[in-house]
VEXDREN-2710 file (C-alpha; in Angstrom, 1 decimal):
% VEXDREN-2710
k/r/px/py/pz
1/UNK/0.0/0.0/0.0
2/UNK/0.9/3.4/-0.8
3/UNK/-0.5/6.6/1.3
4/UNK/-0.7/9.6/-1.1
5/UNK/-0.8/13.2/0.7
6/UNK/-1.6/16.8/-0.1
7/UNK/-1.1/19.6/2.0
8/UNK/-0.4/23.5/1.6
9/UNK/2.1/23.9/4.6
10/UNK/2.3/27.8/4.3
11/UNK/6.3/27.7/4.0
12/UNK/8.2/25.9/6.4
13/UNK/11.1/28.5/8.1
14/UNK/9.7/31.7/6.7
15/UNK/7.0/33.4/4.3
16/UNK/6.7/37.0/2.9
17/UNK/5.6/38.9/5.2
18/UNK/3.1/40.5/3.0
19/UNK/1.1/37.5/2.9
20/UNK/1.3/37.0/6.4
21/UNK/-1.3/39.2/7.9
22/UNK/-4.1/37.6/9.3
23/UNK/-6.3/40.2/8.1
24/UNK/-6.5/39.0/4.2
25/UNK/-8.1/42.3/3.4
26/UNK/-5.0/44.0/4.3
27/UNK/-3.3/40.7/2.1
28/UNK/-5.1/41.6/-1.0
29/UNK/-4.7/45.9/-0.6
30/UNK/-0.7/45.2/-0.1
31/UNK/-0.3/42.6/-3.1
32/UNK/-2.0/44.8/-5.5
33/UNK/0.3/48.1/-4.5
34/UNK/3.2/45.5/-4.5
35/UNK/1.6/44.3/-8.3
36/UNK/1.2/47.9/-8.9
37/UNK/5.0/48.8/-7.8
38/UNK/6.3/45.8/-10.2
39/UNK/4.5/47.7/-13.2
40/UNK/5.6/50.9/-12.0
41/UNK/9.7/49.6/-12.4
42/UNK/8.9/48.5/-15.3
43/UNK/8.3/52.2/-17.3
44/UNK/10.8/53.3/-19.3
45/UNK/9.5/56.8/-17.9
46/UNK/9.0/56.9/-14.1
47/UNK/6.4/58.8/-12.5
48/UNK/8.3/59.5/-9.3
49/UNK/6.1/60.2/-6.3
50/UNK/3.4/56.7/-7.7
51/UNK/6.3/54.6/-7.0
52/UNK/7.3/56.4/-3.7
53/UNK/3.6/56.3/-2.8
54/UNK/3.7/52.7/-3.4
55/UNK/7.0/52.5/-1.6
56/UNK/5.8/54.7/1.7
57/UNK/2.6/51.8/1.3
58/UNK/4.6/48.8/1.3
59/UNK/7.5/49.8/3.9
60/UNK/8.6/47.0/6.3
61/UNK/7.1/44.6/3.3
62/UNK/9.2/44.9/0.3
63/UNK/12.6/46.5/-0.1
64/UNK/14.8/47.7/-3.2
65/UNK/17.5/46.0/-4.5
66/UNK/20.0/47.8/-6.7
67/UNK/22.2/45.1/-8.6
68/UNK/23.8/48.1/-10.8
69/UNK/23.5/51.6/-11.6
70/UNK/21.4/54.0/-9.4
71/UNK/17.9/54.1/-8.5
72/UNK/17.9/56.6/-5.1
73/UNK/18.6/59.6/-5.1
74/UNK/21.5/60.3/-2.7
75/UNK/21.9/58.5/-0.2
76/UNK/18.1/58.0/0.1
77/UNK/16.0/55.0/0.9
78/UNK/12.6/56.2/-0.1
79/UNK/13.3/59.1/-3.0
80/UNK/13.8/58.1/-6.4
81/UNK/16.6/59.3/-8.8
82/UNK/16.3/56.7/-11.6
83/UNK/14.4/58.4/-14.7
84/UNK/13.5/54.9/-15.8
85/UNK/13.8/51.4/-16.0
86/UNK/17.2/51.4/-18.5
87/UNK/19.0/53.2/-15.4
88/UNK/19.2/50.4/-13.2
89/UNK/18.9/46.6/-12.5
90/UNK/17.7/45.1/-10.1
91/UNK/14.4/43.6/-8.2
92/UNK/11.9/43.7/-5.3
93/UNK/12.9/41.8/-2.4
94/UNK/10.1/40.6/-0.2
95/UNK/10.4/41.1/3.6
96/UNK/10.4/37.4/5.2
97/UNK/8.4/36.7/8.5
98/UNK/10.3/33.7/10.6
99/UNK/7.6/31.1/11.8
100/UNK/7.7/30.7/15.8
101/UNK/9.6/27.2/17.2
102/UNK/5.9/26.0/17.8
103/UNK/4.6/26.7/14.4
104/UNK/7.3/24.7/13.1
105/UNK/6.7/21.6/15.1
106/UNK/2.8/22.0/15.0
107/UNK/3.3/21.7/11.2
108/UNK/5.7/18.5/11.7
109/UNK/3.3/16.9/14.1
110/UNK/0.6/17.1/11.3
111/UNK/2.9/16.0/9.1
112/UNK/4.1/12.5/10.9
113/UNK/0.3/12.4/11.2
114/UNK/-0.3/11.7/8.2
115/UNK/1.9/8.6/7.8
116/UNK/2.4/9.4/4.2
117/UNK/4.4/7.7/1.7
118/UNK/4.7/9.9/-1.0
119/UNK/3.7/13.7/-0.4
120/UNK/2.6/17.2/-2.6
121/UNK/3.7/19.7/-0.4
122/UNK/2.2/23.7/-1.3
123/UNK/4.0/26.7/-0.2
124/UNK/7.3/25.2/0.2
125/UNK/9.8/28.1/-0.2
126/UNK/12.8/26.4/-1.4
127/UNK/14.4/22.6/-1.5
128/UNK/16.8/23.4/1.3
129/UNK/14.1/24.8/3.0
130/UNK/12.6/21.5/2.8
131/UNK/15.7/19.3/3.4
132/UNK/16.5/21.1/6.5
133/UNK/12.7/20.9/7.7
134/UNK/12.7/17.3/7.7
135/UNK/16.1/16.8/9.6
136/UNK/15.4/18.9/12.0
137/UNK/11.4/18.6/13.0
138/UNK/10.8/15.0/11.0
139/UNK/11.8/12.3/14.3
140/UNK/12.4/9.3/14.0
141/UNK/13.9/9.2/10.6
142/UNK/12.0/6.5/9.4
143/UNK/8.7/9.3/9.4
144/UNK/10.6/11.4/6.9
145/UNK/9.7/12.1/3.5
146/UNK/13.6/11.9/2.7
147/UNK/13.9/12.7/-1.1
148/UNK/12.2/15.3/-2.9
149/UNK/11.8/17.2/-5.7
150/UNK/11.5/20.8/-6.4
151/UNK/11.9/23.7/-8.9
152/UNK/12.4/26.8/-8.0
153/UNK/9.9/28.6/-9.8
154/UNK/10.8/31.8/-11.3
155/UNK/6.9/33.2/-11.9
156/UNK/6.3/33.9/-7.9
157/UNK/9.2/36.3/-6.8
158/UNK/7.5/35.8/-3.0
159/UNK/9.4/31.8/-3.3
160/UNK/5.7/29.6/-3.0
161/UNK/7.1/26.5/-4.7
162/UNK/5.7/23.1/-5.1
163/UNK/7.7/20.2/-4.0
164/UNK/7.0/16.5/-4.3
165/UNK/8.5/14.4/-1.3
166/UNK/8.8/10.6/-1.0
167/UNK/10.5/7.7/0.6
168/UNK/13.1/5.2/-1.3
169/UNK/11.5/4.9/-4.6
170/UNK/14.3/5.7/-6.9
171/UNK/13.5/9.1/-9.2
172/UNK/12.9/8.5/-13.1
173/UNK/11.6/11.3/-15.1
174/UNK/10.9/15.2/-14.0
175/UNK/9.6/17.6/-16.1
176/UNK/9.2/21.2/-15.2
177/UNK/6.3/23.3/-17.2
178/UNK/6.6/26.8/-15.5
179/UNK/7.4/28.4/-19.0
180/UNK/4.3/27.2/-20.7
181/UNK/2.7/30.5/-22.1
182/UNK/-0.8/31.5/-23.0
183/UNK/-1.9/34.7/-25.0
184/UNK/-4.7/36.8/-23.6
185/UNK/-5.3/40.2/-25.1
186/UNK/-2.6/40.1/-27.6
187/UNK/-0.2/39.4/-24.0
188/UNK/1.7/36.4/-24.3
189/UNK/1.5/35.6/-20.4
190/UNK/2.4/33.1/-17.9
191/UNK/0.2/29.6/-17.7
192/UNK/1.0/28.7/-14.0
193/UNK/1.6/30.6/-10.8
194/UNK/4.0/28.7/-9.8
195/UNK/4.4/25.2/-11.5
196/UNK/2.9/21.8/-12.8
197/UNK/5.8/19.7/-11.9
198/UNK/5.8/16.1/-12.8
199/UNK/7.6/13.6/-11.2
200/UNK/8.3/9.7/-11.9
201/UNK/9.0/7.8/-9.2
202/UNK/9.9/3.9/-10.0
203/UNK/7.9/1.2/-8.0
204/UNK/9.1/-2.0/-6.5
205/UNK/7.1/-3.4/-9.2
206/UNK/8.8/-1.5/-11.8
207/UNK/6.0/0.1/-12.5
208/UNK/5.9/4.3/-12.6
209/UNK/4.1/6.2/-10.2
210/UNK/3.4/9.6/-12.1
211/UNK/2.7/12.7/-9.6
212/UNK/1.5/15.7/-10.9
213/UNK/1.4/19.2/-8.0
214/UNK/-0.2/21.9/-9.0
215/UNK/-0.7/25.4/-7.0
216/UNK/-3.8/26.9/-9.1
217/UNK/-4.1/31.6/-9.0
218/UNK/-5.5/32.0/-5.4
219/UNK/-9.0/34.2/-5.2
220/UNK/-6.5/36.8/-3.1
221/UNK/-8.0/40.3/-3.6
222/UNK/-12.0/39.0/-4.1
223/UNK/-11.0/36.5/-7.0
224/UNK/-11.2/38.9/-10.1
225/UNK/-12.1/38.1/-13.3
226/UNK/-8.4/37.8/-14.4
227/UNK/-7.5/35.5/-11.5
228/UNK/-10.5/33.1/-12.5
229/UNK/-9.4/33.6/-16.2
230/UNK/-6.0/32.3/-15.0
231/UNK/-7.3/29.2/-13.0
232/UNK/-9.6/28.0/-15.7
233/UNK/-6.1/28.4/-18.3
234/UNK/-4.3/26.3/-15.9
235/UNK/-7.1/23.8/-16.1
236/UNK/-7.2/23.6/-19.7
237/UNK/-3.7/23.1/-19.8
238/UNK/-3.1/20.3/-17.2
239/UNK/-6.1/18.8/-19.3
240/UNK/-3.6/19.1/-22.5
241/UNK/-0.8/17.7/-20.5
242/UNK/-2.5/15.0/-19.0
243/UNK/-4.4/13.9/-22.7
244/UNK/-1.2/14.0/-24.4
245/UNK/1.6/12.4/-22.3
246/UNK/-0.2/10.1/-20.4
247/UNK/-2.7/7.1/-21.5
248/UNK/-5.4/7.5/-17.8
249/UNK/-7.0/3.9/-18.3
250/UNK/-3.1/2.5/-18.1
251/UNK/-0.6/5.1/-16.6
252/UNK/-0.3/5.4/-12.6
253/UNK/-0.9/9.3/-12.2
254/UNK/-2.2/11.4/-9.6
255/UNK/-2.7/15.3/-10.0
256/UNK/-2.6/16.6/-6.3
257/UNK/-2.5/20.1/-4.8
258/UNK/-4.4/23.4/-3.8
259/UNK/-6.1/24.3/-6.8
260/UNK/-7.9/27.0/-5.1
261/UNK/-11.6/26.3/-6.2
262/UNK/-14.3/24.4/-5.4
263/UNK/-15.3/21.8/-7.3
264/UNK/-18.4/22.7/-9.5
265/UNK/-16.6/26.4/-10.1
266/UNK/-16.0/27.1/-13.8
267/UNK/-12.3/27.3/-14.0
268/UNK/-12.0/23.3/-12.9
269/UNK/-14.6/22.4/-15.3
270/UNK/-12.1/21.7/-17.8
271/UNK/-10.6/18.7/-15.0
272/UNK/-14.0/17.5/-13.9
273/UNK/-15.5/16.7/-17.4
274/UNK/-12.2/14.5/-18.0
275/UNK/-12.7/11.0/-18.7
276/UNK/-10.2/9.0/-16.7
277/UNK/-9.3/11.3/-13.6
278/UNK/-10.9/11.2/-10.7
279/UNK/-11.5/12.8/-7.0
280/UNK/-10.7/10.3/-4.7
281/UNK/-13.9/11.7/-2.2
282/UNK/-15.6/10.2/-5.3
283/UNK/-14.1/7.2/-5.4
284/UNK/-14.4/6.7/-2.0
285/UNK/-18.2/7.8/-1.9
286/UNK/-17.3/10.8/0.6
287/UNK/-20.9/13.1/1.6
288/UNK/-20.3/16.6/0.5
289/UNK/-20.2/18.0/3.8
290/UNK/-17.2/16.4/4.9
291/UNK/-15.0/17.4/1.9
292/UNK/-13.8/20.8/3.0
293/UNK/-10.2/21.6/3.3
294/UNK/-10.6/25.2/3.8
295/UNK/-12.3/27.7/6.1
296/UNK/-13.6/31.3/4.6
297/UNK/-14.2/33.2/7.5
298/UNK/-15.5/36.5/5.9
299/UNK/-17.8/34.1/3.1
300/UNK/-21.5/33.6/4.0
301/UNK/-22.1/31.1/6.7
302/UNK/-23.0/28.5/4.2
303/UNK/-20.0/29.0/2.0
304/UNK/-17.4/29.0/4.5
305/UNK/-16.2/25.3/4.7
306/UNK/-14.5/24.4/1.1
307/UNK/-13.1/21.9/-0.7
308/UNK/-10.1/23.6/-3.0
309/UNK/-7.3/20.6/-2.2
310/UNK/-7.4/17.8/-4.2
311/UNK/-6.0/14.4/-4.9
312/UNK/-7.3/13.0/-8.4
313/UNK/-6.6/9.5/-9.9
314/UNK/-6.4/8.2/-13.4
315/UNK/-8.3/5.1/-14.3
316/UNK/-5.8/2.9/-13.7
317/UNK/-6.1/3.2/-10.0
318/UNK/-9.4/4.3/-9.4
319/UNK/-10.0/0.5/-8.0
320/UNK/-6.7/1.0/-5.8
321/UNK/-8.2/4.3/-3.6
322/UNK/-8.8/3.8/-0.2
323/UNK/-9.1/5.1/2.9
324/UNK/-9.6/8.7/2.0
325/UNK/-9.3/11.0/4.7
326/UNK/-9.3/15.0/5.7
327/UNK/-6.7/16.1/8.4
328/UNK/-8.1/19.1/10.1
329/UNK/-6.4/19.1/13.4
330/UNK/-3.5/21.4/12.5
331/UNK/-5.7/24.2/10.7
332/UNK/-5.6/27.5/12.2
333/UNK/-9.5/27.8/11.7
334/UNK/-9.6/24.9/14.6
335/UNK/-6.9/26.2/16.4
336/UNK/-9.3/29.6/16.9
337/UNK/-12.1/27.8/17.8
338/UNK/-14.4/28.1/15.0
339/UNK/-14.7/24.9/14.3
340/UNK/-17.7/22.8/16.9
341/UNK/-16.4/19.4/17.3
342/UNK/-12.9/19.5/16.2
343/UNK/-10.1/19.9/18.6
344/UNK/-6.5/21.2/17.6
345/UNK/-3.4/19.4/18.4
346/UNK/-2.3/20.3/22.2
347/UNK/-0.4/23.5/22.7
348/UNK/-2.0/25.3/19.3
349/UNK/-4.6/28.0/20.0
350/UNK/-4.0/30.2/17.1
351/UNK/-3.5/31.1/13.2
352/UNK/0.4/32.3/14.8
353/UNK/1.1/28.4/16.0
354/UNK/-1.2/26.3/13.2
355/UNK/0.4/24.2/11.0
356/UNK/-1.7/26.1/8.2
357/UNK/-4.6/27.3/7.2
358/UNK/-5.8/24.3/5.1
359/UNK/-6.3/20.6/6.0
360/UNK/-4.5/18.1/4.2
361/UNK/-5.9/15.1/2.1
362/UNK/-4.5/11.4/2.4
363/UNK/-5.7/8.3/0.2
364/UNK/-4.0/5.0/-0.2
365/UNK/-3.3/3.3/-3.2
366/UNK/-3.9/-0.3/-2.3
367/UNK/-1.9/-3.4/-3.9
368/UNK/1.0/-0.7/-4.9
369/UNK/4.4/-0.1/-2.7
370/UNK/7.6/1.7/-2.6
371/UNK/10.9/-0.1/-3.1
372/UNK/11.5/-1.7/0.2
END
């Protein structure tokens, strides 16, 4: 048996601090002044006091740096000498906010939890990051997820990777599709927020194991029209990707991650109406209130609890799901109480010590196993 796990972990050491805030209002005003302020670099002409409005808006979140040429005037931090982009090179640095000691080992203990053999982690923000979580907080070593895979995706400058983590089975293919492009408005932009990363891992069977993680555009900012644009192009193109390269009624493959929508929503229509992949709370006959993965606290009462985390199946294992489960114990929503009925683990008693604010999904895949 194989255990298959999702689970957005909300970085692991650190996160920008701009997407830190508990108060996803103030989330959604700072990422569009920090969006703004990227577009504002980016004029050949620069209209001085927007970007140090935007600058005096995002200070303590986002700093300057200056790889050549000038951009300050003086010896300034906040006036701007540059007349335009050609002037200078450099970037926006994001301002990192270090997760407490008991954040960190709330989001280990949900993780040994979990039993998992092979893993989609969300929000992982880098593969060292990773490596060092799991020698650190993973105890004994025979709980960690020991090998891994992830690209460090140069779309999100704020570093929200995708990783895929596992144990023993040796690594075959990996394919990286962060530079797949789409044209909207005459734009040639950007398919995926952060990545579709594919990864092979080799049975003891022989047999390949195909994951596919995916972190879909999140609804940050009251979902706008371009952001639901975006999720429904990502779905149409891990449709493409999962039509062309892979057979579903014989290939092992399993799309996993935070796709940030619910099911019946009109950007994962494209996945749903697939022959040949699955949701596992199908398979496994799950009732629809006891899907949810997510809490929306400033939704309608009825709209609050969510499903937008997914493990989906091809064909070919459809008949090996089992044992599908939601793990809600380390979700912030639960640490605060707003949850009747579910307790947190001991010790966390708020969004600051949660392992995150989603739960994470396991199934097993029964009749398959890892090189022993």
């Amino acid at each position: 048996m194989i255990r298959l796990a999702t689970f957005n972990v909300e970085n692991l050491f650190d996160r920008p601090k701009i997407i830190n805030e508990e108060d996803t209002a103030k989330n959604s005003k700072l990422l569009k002044a920090a969006d703004q302020l990227q577009k504002e670099l980016a004029k050949t002409a620069y209209d001085h006091a927007a970007i140090e409005a935007l600058l005096l808006e995002l200070k303590g979140y986002v700093t300057i740096r200056v790889d050549r040429g000038k951009f300050f005037k003086g010896t300034s931090r906040t006036k701007v000498g540059a007349s335009g982009k050609a002037d200078w090179e450099g970037a926006i640095e994001f301002t990192r906010a270090r997760f407490s000691e008991g954040q960190r080992q709330n989001t280990a203990q949900l993780i040994k939890s979990l039993a998992a053999d092979v893993m989609c982690l969300i929000e992982v923000e880098g593969r060292q990051a990773l490596l060092d979580f799991m020698r650190e907080y993973i105890k004994p070593v025979a709980q960690r997820l020991d090998r891994n895979m992830l690209i460090d995706s140069p779309i999100d400058p704020r570093g929200i990777d995708v990783a895929v983590a596992w144990k023993r089975a040796e690594l075959g293919h990996i394919r990286s599709n962060c530079y797949d492009r789409r044209l909207v408005n005459g734009k040639s932009l950007t398919v995926w927020s952060r990545d579709c990363l594919e990864v092979e891992l080799l049975l003891a069977s022989g047999q390949s194991l195909w994951i596919l993680a995916n972190h879909f555009k999140s609804k940050m900012g009251g979902d706008p029209p371009s952001a639901r644009d975006k999720r429904l192009a990502q779905s149409q193109r891990l449709v493409e990707i999962l039509t062309t390269r892979y057979n579903l009624a014989q290939d092992f493959v399993v799309v996993m991650g935070d796709l940030n929508d619910v099911p019946d929503s009109q950007p994962l229509a494209p996945l749903k109406a697939l022959g040949g992949l699955h949701d596992v709370f199908d398979v496994a006959g799950t009732p629809a209130d006891d899907r949810w993965t997510y809490y929306y606290g400033r939704a309608p009462v009825a709209q609050r609890r969510t499903q937008i985390d997914y493990i989906l199946v091809s064909e070919a294992l459809r008949s090996k799901v089992s044992n599908v489960q939601v793990h809600r114990r380390g979700m912030s929503a639960v640490a605060e109480g707003k949850i009747p009925g579910l307790e947190p683990f001991p010790g966390m008693n708020s969004w600051k010590n949660a392992a995150s604010d989603h739960a994470a999904v396991t199934a097993d895949l029964d009749g398959l196993s890892l090189p022993s």
